[in-house]
TORTI-724079 format. One line per 3 residues: number of its first residue (from 1); for each residue x, y, z of N, C-alpha, C, O. Coordinates in steps of 0.001 Angstrom, whole numbers, padded with zeros to 6 digits, always signed. Last residue first. Layout:
BEGIN
NUM> X Y Z X Y Z X Y Z X Y Z ~ ...
This chain:
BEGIN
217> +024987 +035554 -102314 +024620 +034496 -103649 +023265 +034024 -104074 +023149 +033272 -105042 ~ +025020 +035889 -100019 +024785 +036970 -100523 +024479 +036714 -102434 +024001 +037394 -103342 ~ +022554 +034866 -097613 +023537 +034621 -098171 +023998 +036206 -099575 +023317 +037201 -099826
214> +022153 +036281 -094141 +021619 +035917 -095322 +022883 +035577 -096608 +024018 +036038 -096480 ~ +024040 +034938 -091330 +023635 +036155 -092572 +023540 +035430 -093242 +024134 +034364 -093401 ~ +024658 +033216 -089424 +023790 +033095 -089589 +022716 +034143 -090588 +021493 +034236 -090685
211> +027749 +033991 -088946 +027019 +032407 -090173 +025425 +032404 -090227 +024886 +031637 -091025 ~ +028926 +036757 -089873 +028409 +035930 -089241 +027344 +034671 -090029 +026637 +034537 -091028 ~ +029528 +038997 -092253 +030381 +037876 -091681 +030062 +037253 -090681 +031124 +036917 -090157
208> +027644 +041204 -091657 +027689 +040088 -092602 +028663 +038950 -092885 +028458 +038092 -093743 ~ +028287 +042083 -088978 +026980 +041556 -089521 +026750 +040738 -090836 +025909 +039859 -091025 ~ +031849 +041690 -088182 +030122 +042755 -088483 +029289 +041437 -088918 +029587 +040257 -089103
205> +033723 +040769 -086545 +032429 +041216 -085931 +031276 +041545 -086497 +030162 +041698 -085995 ~ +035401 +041012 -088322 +035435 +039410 -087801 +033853 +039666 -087495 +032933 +039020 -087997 ~ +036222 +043877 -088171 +035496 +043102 -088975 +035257 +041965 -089536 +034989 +041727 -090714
202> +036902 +044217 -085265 +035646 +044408 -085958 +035038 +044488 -087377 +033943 +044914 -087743 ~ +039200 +042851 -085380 +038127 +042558 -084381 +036949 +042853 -084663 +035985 +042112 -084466 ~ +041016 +044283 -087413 +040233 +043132 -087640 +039182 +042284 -086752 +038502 +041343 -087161
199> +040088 +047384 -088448 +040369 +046552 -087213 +039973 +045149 -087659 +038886 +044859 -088158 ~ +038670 +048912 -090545 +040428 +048108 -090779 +040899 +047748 -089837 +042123 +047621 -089860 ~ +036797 +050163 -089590 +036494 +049207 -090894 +038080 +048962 -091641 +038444 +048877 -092814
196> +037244 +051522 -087270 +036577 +050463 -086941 +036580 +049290 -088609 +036418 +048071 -088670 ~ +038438 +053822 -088989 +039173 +052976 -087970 +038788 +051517 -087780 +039516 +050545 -087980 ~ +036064 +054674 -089999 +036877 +054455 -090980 +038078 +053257 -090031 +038407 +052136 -090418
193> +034653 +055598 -087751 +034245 +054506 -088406 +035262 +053608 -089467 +035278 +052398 -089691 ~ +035995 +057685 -087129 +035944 +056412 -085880 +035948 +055664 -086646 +036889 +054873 -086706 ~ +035031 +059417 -088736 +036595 +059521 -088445 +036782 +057990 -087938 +037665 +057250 -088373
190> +032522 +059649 -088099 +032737 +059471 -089241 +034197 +058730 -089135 +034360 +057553 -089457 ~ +032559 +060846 -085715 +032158 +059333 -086087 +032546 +058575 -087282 +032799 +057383 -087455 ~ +033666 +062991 -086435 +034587 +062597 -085790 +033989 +060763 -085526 +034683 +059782 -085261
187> +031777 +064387 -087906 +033002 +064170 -088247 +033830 +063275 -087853 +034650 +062737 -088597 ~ +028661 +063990 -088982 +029330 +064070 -087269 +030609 +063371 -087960 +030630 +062236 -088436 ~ +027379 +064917 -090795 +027038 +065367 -089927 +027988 +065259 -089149 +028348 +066255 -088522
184> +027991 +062574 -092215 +028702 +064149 -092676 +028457 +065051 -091594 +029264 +065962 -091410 ~ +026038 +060796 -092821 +027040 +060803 -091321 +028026 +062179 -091489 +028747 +062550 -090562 ~ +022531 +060604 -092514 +023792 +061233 -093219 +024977 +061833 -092296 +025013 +062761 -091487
181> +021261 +057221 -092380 +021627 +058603 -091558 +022503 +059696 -092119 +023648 +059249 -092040 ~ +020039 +055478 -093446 +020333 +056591 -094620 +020657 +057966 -093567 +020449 +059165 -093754 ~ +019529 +053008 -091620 +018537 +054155 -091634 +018878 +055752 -092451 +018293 +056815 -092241
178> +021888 +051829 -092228 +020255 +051321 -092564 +019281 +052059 -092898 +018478 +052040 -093832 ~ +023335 +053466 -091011 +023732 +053152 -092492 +022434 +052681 -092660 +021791 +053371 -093452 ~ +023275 +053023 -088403 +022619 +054388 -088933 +022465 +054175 -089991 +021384 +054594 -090406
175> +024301 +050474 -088059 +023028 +050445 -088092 +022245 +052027 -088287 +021029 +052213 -088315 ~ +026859 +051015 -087664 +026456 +050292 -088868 +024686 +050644 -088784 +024096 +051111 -089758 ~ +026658 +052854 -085184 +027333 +053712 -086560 +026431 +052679 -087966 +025719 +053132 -088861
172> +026547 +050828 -083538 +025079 +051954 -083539 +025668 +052597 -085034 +024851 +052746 -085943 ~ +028816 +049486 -083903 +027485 +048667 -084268 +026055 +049716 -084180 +024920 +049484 -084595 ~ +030817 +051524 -082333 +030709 +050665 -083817 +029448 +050319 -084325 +029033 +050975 -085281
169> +029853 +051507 -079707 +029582 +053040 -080721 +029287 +052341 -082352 +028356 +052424 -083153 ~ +030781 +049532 -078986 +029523 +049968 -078238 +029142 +051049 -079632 +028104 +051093 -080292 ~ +033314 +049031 -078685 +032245 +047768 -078493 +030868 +048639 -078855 +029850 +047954 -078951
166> +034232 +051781 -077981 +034253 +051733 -079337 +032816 +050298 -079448 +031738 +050431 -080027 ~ +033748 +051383 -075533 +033444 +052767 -076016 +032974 +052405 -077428 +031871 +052583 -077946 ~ +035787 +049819 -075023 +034400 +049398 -074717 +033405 +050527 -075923 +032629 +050266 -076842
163> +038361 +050422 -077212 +037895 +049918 -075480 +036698 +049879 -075802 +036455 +049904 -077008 ~ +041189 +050464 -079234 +039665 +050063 -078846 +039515 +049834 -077542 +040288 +049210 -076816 ~ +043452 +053004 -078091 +043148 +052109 -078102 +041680 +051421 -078322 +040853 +051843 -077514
160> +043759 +055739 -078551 +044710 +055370 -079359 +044928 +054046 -079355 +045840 +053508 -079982 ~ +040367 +057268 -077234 +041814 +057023 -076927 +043000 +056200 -078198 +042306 +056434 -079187 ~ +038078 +057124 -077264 +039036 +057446 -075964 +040194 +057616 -076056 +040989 +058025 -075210
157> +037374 +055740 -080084 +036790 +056963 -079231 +037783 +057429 -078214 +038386 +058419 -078629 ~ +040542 +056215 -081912 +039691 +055573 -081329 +038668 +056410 -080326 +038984 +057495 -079838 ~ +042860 +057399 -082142 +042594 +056722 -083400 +041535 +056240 -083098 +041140 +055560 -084046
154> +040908 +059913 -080166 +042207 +059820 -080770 +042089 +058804 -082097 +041390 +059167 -083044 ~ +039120 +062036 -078916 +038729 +060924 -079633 +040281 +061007 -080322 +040717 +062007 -080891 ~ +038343 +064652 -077616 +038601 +063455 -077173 +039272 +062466 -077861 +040191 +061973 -077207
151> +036971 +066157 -079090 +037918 +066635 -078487 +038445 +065737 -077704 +039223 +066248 -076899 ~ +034554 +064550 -079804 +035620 +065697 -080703 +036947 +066058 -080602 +037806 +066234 -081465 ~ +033126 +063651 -077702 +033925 +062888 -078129 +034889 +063696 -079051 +036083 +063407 -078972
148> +030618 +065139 -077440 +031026 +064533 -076481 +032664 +064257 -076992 +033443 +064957 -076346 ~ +029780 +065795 -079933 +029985 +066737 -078813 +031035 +066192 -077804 +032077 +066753 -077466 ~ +029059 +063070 -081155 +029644 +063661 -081216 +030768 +065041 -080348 +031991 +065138 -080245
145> +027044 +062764 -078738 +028272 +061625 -078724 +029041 +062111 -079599 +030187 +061819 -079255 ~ +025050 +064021 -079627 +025475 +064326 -078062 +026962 +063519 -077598 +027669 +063614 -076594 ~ +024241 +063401 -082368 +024360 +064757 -081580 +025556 +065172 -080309 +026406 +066044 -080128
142> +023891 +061003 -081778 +024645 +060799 -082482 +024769 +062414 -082426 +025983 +062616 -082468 ~ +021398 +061098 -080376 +022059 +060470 -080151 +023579 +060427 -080194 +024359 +060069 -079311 ~ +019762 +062258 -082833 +020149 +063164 -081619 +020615 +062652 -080961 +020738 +063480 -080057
139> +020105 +060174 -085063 +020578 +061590 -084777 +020763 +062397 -083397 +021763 +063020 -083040 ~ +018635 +058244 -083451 +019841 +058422 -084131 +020656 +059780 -084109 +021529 +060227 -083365 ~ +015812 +059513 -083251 +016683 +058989 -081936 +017746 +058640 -082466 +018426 +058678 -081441
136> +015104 +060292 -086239 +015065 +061061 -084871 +015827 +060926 -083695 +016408 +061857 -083138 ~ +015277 +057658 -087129 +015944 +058772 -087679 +016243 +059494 -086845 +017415 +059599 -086482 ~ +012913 +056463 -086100 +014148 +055898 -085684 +015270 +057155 -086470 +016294 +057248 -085794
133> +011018 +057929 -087029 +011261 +057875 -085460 +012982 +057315 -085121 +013837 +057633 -084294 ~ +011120 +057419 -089806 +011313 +058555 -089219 +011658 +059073 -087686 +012245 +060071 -087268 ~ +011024 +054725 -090117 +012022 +055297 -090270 +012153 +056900 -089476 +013071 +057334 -088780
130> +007596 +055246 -088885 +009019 +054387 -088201 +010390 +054693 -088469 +011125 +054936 -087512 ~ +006703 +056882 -090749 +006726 +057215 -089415 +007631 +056268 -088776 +008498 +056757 -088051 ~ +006486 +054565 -093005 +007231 +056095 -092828 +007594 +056849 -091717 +008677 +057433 -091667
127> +004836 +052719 -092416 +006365 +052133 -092306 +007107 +053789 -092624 +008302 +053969 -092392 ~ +002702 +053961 -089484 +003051 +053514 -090983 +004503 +053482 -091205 +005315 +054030 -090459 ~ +001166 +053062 -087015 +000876 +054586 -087956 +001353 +053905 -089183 +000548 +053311 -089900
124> +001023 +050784 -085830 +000245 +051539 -085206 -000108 +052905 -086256 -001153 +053553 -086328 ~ +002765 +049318 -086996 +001513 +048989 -086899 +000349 +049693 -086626 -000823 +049483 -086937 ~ +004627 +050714 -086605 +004778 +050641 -088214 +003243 +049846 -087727 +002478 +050026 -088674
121> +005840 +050638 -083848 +005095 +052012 -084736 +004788 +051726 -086221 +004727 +052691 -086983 ~ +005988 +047588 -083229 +004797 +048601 -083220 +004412 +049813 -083679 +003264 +050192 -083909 ~ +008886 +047756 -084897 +007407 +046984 -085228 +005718 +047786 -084469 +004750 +048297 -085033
118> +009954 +049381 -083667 +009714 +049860 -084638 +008111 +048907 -084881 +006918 +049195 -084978 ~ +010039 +047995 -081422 +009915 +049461 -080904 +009128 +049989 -082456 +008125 +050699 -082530 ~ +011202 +045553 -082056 +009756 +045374 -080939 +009217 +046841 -081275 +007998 +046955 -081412
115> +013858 +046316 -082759 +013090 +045722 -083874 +011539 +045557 -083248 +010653 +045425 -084094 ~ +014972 +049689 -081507 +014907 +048216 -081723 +013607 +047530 -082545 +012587 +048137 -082873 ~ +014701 +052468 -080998 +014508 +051970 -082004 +014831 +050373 -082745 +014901 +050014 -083921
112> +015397 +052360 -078404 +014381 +053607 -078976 +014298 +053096 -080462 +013435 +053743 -081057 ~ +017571 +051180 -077925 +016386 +050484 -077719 +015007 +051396 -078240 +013853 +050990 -078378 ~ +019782 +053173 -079054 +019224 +051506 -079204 +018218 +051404 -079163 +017576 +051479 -080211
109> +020034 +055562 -077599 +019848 +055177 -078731 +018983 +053656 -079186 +017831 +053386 -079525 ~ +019932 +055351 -075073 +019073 +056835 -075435 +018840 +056557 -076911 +017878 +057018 -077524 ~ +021332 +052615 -074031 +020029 +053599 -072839 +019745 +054213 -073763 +018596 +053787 -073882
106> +023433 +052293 -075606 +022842 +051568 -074932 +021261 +051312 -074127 +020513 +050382 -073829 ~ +024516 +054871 -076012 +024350 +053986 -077261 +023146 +053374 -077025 +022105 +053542 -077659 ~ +025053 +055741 -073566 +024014 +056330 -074473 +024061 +055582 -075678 +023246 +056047 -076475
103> +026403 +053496 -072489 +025107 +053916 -071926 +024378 +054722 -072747 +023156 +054577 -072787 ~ +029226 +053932 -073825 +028395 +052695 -073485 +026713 +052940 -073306 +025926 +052466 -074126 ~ +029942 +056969 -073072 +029402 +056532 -074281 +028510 +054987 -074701 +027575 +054847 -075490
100> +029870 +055979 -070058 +028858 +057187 -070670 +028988 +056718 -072016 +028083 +055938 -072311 ~ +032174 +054354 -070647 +030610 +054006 -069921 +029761 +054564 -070360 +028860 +054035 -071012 ~ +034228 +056060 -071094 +033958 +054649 -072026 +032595 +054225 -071447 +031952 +053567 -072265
97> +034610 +057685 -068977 +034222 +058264 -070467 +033518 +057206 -071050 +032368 +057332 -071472 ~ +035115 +056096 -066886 +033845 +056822 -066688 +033199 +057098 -068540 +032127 +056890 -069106 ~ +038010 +056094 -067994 +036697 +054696 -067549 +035487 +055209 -067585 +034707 +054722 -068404
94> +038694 +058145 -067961 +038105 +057604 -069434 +037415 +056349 -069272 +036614 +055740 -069981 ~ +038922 +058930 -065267 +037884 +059881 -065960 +037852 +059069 -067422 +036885 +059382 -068115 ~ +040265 +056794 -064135 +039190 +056645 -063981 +038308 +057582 -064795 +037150 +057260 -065058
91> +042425 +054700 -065861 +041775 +055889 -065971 +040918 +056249 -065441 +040039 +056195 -066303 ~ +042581 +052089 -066687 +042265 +052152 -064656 +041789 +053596 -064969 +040733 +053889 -064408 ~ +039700 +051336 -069239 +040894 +052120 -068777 +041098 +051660 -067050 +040255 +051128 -066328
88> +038096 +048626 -070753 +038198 +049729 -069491 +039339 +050110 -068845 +039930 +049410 -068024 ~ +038821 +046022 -071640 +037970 +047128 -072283 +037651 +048242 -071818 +036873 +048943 -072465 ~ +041981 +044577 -071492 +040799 +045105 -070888 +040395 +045760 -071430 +041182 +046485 -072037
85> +043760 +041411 -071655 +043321 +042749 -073043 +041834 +043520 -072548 +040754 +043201 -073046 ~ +042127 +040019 -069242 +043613 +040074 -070155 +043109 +040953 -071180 +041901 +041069 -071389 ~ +040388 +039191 -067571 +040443 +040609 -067332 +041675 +041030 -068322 +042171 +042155 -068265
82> +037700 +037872 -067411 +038731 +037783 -068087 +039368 +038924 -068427 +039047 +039615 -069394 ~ +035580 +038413 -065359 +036172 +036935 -065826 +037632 +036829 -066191 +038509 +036131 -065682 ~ +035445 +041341 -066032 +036184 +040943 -064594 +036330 +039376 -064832 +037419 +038983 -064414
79> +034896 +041451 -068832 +035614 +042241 -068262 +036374 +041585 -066858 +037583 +041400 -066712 ~ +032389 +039630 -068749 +033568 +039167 -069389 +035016 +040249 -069087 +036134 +039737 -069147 ~ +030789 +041837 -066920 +031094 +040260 -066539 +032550 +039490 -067308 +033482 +038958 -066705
76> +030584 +043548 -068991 +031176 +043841 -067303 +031746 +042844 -066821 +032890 +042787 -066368 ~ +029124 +042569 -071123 +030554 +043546 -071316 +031373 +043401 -069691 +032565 +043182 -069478 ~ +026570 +042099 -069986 +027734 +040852 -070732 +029176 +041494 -070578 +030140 +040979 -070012
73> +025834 +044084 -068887 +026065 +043197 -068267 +026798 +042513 -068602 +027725 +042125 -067891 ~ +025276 +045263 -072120 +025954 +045994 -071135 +026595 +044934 -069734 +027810 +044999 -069545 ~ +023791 +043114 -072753 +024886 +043274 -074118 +025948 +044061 -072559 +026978 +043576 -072092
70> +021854 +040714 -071650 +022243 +042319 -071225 +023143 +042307 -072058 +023490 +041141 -072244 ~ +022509 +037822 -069789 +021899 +038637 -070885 +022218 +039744 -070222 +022608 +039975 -069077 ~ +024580 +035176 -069029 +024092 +036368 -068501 +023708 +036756 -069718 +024262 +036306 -070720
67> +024416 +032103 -067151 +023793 +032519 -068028 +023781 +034093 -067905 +023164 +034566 -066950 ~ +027347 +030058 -065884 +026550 +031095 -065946 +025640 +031604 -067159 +026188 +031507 -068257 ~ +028103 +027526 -066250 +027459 +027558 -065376 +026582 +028541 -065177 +025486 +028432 -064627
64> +029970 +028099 -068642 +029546 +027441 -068146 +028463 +026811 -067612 +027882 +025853 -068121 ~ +028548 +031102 -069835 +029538 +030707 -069615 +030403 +029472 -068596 +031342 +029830 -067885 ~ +026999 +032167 -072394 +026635 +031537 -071650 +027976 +030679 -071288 +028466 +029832 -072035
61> +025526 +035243 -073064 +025943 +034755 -073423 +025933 +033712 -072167 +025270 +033938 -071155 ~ +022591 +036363 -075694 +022588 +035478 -074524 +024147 +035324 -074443 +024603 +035229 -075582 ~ +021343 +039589 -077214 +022814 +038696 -076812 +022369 +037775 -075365 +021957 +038248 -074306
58> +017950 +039065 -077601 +019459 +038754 -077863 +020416 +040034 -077168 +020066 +041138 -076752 ~ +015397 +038545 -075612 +016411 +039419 -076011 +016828 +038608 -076470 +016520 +037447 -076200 ~ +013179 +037543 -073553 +013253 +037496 -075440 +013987 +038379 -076008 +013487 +039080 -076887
55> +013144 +037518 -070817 +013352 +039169 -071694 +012945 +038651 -072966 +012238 +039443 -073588 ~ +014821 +035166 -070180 +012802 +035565 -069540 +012189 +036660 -070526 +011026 +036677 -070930 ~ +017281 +033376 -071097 +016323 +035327 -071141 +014654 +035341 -070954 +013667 +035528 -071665
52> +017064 +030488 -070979 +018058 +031508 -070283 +017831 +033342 -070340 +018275 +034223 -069604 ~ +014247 +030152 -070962 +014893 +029507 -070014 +016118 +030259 -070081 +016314 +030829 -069008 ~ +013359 +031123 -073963 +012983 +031930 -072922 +014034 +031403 -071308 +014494 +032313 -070618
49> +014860 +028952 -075611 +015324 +030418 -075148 +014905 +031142 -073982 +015656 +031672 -073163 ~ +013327 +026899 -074877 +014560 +026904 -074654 +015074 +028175 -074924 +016005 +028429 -074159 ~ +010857 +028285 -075828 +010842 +027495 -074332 +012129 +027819 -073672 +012347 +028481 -072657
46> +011053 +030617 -078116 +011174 +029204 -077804 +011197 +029263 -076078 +011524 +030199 -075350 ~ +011778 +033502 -078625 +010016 +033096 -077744 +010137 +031521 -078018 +009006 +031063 -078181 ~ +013257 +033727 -080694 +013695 +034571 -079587 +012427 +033970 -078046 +012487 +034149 -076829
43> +012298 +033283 -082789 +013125 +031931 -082105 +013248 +032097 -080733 +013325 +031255 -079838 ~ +011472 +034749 -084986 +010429 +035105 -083241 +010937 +033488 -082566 +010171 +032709 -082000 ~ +011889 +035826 -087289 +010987 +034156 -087348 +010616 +034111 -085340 +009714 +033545 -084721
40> +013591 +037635 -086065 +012714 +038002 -087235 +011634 +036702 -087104 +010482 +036951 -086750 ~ +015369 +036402 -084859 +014370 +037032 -083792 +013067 +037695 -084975 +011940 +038095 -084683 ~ +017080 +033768 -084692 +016581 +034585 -085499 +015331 +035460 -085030 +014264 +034864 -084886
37> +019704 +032720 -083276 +018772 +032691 -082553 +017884 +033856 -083984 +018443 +034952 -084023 ~ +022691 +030762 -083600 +022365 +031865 -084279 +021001 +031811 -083442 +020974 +030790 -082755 ~ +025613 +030829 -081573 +024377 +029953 -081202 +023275 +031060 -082008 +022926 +032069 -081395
34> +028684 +030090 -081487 +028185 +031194 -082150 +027002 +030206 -082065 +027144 +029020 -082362 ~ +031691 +030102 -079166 +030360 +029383 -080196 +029375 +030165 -080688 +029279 +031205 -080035 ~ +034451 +031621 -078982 +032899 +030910 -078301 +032360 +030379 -079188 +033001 +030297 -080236
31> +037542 +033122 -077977 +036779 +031922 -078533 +035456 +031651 -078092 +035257 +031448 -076894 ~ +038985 +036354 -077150 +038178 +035161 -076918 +037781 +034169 -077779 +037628 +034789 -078831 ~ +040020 +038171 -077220 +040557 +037096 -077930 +040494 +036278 -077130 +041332 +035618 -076515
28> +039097 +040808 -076955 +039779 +040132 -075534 +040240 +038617 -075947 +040779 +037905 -075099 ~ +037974 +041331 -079219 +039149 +041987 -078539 +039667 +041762 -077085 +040426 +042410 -076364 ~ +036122 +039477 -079393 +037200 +039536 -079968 +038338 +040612 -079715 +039499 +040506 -080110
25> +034364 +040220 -077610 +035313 +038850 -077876 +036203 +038900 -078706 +037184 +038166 -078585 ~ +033329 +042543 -078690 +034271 +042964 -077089 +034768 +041468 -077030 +035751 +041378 -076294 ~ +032064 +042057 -080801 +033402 +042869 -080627 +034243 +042470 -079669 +035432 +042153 -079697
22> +029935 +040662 -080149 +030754 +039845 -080879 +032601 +041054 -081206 +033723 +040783 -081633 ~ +028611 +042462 -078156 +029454 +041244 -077449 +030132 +040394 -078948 +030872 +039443 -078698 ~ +028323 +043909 -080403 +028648 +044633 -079886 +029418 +043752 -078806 +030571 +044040 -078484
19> +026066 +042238 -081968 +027632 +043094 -082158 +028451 +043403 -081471 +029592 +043189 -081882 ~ +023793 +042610 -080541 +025049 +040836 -080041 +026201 +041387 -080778 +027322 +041105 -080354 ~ +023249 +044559 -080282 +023330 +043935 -079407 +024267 +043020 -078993 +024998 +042709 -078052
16> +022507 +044845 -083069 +023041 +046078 -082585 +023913 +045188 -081488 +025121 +045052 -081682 ~ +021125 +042349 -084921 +021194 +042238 -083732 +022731 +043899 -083100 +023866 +043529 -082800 ~ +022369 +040257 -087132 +021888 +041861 -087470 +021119 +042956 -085944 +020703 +044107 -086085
13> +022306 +037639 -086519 +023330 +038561 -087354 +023371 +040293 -087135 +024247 +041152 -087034 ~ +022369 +037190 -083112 +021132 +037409 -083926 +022358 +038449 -085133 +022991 +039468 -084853 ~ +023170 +034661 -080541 +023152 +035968 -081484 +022350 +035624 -082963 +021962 +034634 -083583
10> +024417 +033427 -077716 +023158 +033626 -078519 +023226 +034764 -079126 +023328 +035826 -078512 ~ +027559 +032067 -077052 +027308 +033384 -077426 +025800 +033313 -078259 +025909 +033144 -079474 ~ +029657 +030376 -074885 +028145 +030278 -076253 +027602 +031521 -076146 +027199 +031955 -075067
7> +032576 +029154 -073857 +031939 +030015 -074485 +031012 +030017 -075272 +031256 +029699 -076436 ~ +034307 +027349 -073724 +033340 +027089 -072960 +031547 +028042 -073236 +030346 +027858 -073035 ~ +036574 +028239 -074642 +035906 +027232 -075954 +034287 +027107 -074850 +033240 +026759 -075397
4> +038797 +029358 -074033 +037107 +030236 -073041 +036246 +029217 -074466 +035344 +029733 -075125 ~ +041525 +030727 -073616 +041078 +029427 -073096 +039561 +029316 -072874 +039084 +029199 -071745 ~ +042596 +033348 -075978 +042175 +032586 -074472 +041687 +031460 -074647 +041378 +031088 -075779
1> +044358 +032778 -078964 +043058 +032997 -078325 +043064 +032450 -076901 +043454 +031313 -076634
């Protein structure tokens, strides 16, 4: 493992977000600290949280001196810090590739159905209409990233290596599973996923192998 014990990573088990920086550490074999933050109990709105995310987000990470939030920001920053086992091609058309898929995970999927997004529609109409919304922005998400990627996609989105792409795609795939997405639909995610669930980076990474998951006992 790199030299990076300096490393504090604010995360939330079940958090799309902090997956996604608990990937991209581990595939740059990194070391950090794991700082659980429970956004269900609303930890996310302490003093001492708000002081490094003004936002009440998760993924905080925190690297010395520096405080950066943003799952996407985080990715960039630990990218040029630590530039050994890179998550970005020099490629420039699969650099570009690995972004665009970054960004629609990131930008068209995610946050369209984060835990703030749902909570209000389940207040506002009903816990049916929420699955259903979030169903909606999955899928058509998961539409355009298929398409995208078919003809692309080797043992890995881009390529015959994890890169960012994957940081990024993995943790939207687990979190369709929540929402009974039916992945038959999209072959080649499908294809990904099976990859992603015999990497050991990412499955150091998932959600129920973090210390701050529910128990299963």
């Amino acid at each position: 493992m790199e030299d990076s014990a300096k490393l504090q990573l604010y995360s939330y088990w079940r958090s799309s977000s902090s997956h996604r920086i608990r990937i991209a550490l581990n595939l740059k074999g990194l070391e950090y600290e794991y700082k659980p933050v429970n956004i269900v109990k609303n930890e996310q709105s302490s003093p001492e949280f708000v002081k490094l995310n003004p936002l009440k987000y998760v993924p905080v990470l925190v690297d010395g001196d520096a405080v950066i939030a943003d799952s996407f920001v985080i990715t960039l920053y630990l990218e040029d810090k630590y530039p050994e086992h890179p998550l970005l091609p020099k490629d420039l058309k699969n650099k570009a590739l690995n972004l665009q898929v970054a960004s629609i995970v990131g930008s068209s999927i995610q946050p369209l159905h984060n835990l703030g997004v749902l909570n209000y529609i389940e207040e506002k109409l009903n816990s049916n209409a929420k699955v259903a919304w979030a169903q909606y922005h999955i899928n058509y998400g998961f539409e355009a990233l298929e398409k995208l990627l078919k003809d692309v996609a080797g043992k890995f989105a881009t390529g015959d290596k994890a890169q960012l792409a994957d940081a990024f795609l993995a943790p939207q795939i687990v979190t369709a599973s929540r929402f009974e997405i039916d992945m038959g639909r999209y072959p080649t995610l499908s294809r990904l996923k099976e990859a992603y669930d015999e990497h050991p980076a990412f499955i150091a990474a998932l959600p129920t192998n973090q210390p701050d998951a529910p128990s299963s006992s």
